[in-house]
DRENDO-1510 file (C-alpha; in Angstrom, 1 decimal, always signed):
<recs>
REC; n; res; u; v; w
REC; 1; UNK; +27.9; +3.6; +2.5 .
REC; 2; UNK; +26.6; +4.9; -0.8 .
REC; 3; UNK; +24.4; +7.7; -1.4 .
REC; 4; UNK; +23.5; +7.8; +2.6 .
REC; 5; UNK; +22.5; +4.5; +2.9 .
REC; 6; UNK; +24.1; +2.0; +4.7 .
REC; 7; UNK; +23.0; -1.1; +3.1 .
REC; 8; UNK; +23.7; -3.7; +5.9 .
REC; 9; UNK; +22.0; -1.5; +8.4 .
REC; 10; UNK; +19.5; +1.3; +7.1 .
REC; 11; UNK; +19.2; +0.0; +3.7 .
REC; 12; UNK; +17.9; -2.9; +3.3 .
REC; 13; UNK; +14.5; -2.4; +5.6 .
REC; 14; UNK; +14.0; +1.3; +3.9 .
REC; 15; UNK; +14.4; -0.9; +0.5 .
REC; 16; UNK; +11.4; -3.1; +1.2 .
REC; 17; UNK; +9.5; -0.8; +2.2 .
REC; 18; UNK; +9.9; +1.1; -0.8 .
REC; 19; UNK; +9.3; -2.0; -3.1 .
REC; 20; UNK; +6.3; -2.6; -1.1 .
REC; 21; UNK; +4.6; +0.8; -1.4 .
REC; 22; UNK; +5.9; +0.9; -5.2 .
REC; 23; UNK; +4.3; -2.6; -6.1 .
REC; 24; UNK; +1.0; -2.1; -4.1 .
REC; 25; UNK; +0.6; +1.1; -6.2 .
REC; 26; UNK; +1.8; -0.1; -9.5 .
REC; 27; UNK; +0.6; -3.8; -9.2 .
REC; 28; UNK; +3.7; -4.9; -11.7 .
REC; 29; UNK; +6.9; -6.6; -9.2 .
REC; 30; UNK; +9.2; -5.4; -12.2 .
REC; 31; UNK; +7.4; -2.2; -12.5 .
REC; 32; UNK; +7.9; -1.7; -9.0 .
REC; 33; UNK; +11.9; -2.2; -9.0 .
REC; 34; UNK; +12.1; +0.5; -11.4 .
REC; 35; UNK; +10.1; +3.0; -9.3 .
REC; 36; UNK; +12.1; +2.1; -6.3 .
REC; 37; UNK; +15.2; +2.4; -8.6 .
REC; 38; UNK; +14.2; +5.7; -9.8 .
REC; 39; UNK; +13.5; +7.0; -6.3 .
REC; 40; UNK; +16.7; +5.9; -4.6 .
REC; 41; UNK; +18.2; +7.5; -8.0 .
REC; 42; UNK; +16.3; +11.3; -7.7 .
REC; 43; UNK; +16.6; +11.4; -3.7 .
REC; 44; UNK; +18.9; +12.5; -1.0 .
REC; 45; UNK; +18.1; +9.5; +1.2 .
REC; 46; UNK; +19.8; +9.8; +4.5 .
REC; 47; UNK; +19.8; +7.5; +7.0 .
REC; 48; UNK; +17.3; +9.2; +9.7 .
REC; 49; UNK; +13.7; +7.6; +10.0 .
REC; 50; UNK; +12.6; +11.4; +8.7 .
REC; 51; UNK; +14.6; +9.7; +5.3 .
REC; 52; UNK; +12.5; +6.7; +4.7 .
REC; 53; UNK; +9.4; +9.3; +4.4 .
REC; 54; UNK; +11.4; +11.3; +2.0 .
REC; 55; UNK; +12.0; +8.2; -0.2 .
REC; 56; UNK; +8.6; +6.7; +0.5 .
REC; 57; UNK; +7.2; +10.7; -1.6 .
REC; 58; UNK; +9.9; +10.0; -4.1 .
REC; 59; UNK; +8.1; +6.4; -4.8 .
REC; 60; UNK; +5.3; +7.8; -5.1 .
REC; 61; UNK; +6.5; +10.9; -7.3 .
REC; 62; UNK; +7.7; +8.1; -9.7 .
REC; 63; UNK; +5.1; +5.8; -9.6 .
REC; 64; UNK; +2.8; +9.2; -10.5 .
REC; 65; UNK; +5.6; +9.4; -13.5 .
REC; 66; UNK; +5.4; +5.6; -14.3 .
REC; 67; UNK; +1.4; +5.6; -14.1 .
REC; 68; UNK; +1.1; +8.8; -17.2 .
REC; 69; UNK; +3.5; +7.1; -19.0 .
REC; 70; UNK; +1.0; +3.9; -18.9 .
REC; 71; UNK; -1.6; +5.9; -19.3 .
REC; 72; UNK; -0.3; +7.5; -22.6 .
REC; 73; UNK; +0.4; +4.4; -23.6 .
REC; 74; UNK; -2.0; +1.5; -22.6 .
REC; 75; UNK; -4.9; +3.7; -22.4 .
REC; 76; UNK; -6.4; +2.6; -19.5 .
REC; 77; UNK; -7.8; +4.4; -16.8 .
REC; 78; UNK; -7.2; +2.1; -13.9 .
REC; 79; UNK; -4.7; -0.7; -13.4 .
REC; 80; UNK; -7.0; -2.9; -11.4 .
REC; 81; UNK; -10.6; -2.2; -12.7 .
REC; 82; UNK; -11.6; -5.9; -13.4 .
REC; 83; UNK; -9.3; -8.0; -11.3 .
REC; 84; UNK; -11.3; -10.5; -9.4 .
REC; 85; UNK; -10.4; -11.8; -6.1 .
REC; 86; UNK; -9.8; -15.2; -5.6 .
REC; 87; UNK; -12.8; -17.7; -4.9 .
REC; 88; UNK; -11.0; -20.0; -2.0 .
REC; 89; UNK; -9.4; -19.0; +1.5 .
REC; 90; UNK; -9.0; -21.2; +3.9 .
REC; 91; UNK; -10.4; -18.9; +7.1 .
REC; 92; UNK; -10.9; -15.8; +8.8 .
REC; 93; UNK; -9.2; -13.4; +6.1 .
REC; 94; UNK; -9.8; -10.0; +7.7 .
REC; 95; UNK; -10.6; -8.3; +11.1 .
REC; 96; UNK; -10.1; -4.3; +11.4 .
REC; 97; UNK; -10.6; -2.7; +14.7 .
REC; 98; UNK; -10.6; +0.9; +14.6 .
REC; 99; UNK; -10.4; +1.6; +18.4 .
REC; 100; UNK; -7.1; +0.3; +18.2 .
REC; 101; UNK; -6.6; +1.7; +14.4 .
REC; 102; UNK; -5.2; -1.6; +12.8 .
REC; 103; UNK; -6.5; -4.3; +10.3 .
REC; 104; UNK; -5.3; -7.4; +11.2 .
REC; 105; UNK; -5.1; -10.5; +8.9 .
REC; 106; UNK; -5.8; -14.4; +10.1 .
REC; 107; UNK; -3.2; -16.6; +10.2 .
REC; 108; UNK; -5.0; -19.2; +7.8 .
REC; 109; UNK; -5.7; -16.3; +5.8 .
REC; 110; UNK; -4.1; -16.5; +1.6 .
REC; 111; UNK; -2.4; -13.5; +1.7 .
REC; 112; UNK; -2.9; -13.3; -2.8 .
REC; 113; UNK; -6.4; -12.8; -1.4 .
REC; 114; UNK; -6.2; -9.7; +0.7 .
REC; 115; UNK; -3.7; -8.5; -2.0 .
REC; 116; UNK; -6.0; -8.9; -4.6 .
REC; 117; UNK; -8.7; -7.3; -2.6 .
REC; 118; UNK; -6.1; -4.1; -1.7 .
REC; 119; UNK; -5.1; -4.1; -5.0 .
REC; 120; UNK; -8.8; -3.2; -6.2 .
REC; 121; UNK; -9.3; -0.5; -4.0 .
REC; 122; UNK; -9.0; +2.8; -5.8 .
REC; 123; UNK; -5.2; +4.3; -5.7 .
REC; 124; UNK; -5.9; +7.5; -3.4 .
REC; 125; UNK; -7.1; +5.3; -1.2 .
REC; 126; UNK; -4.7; +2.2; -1.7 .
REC; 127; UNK; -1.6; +3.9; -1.0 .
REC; 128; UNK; -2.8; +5.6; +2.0 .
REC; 129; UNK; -3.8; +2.0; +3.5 .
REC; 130; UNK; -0.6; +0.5; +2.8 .
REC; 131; UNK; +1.4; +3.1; +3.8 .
REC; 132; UNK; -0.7; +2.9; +7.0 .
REC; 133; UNK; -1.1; -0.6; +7.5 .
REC; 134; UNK; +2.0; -2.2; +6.2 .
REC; 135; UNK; +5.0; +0.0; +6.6 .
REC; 136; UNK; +3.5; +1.6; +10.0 .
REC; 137; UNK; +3.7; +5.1; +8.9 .
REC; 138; UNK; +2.6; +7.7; +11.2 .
REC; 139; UNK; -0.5; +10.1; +10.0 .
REC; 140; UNK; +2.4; +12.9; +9.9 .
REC; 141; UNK; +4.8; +10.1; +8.5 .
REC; 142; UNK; +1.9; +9.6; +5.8 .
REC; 143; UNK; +1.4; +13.7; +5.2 .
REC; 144; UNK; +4.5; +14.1; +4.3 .
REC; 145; UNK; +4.7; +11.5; +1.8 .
REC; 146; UNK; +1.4; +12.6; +0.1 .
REC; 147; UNK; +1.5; +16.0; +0.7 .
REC; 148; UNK; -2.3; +15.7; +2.7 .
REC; 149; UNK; -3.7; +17.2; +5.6 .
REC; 150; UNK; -3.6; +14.9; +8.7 .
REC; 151; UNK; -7.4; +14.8; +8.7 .
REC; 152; UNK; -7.8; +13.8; +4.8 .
REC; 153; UNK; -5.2; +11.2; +5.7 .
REC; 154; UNK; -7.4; +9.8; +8.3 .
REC; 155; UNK; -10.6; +10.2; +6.6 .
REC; 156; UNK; -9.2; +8.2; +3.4 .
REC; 157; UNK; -7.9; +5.4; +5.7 .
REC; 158; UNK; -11.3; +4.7; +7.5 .
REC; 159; UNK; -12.9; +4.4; +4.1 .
REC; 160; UNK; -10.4; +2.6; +2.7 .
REC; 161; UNK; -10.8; +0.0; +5.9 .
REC; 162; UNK; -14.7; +0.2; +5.3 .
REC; 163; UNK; -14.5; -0.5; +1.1 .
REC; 164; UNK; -11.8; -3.4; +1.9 .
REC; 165; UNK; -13.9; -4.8; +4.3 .
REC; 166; UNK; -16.9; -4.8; +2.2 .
REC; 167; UNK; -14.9; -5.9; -0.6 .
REC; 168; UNK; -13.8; -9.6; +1.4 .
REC; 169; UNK; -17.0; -9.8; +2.6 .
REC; 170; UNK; -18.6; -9.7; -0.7 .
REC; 171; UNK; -16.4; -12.5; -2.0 .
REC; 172; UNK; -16.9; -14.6; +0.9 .
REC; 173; UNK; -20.3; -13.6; +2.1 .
REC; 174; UNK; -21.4; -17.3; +2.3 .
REC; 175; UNK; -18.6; -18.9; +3.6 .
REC; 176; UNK; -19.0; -17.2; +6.7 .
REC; 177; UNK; -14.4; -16.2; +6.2 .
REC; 178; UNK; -14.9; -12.8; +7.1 .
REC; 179; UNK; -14.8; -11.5; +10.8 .
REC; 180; UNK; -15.4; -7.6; +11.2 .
REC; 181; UNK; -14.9; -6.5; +15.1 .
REC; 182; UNK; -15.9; -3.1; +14.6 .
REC; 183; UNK; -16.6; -0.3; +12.1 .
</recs>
């Protein structure tokens, strides 16, 4: 056990998570293992679930750090501003249903597709969705990480369901891919 992690036990699924939220916000896999690195680095992570949201605000707190730097130096506003999603998928893609509050992707679906097409939504609303939707943060979980009011956090997510949605259903509008069961 080092630094409160045990990494056969607690480590290892707190680590992907981490990775996960840092490369959906930074869009760069080596970009993203620095964050993380940083983070495990700054942080007293523990080995209580309250811990993994204490590290998940730490990736984001470096990330924040990483993106000025980027800034300062790339001059660019947005990392994902013109990235186009991909032209073929081979079936349903998406489905969200919000009376059971999760987004749901098809089996045939090409997952660099709904990457691409979470990767273009705006950040504020990005890391909200993924903390949501793929490491199954709680709305307090989520508060604590980005220091927002409960009903923000839920407001942001329902738009960022709704602008992902219409963002896969623009690309595949004729192919008849996308499958929305409620909004």
């Amino acid at each position: 056990m080092k630094n409160g992690v045990d990494p056969g036990r607690n480590g290892m699924p707190m680590l992907d998570s981490a990775y996960n939220f840092a490369r959906f916000l930074s869009g760069d896999a080596d970009a993203a293992e620095h964050i993380v690195q940083a983070a495990f680095l700054r942080g007293d992570v523990g080995t209580e679930r309250r811990s993994r949201t204490r590290l998940l605000k730490g990736v984001r707190n470096c990330y924040r750090t990483w993106l000025t730097t980027r800034r300062r130096r790339d001059r660019q506003s947005d990392v994902f501003a013109h990235k186009p999603l991909p032209d073929a998928v081979a079936g349903s893609v998406l489905r969200t249903d919000d009376r059971t509050d999760k987004i749901s992707v098809g089996a045939e679906a090409d997952a660099s597709a709904v990457r691409c097409a979470i990767e273009t939504l705006p950040r504020r609303l990005r890391e909200i969705l993924v903390l949501r939707e793929l490491d199954s943060l709680s709305y307090r979980e989520i508060s604590e990480v980005t220091s927002l009011p409960t009903g923000e956090i839920m407001s942001r997510l329902a738009h960022a369901r709704r602008r992902l949605a219409r963002s896969v259903d623009r690309q595949f509008k004729n192919r008849n891919y996308f499958n929305i069961l409620s909004e």
